[in-house]
C-alpha positions as CSV (number, residue, x, y, z in Angstrom):
1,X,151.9,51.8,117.8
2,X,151.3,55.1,115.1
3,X,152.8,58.1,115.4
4,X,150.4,60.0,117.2
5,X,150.6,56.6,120.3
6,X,154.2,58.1,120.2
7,X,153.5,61.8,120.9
8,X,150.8,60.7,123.6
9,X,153.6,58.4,125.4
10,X,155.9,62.0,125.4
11,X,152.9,63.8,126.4
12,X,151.9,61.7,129.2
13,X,154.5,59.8,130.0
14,X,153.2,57.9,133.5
15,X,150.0,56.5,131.6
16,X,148.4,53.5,130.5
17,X,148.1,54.0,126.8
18,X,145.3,50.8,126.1
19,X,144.9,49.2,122.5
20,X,141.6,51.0,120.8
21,X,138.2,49.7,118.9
22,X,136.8,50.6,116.0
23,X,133.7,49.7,114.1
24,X,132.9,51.1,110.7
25,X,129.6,53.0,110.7
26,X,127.6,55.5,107.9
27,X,130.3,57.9,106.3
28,X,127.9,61.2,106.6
29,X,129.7,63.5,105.3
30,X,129.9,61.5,102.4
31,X,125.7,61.0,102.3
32,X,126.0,57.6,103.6
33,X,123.6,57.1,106.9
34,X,124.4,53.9,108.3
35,X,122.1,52.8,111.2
36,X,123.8,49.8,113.1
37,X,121.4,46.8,112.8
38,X,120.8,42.8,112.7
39,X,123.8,41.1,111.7
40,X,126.3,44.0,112.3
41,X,125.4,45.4,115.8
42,X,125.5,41.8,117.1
43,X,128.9,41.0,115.5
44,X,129.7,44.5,117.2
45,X,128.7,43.4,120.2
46,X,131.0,40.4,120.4
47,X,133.5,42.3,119.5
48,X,133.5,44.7,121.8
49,X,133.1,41.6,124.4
50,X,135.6,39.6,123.7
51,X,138.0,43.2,123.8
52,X,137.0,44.8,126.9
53,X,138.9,41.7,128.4
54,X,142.0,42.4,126.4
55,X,142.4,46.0,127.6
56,X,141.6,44.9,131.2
57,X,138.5,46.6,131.8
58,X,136.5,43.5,132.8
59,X,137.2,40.3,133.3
């Protein structure tokens, strides 16, 4: 857990704090437009899959 999992347990102290996701997409700040395509959106969408059961939200 980081830091800032820490201050959200002592903030909310009766909730479920679930593990996160994240994908890396375009950087646009940086001038970098990334458009999720092909190869990546459907490894994405394994991903996301196989962790929606790890967090409990479907089964």
């Amino acid at each position: 857990m980081t830091t800032s999992g820490t201050a959200t347990e002592e903030l909310c102290p009766n909730s479920n704090i679930l593990a996160g996701y994240s994908t890396k997409g375009g950087i646009e700040r940086d001038g970098i437009i990334f458009v999720m395509e092909d190869e990546k959106e459907k490894q994405v969408q394994e991903d996301v899959k196989e962790w929606l059961p790890e967090i409990g939200s479907v089964k």
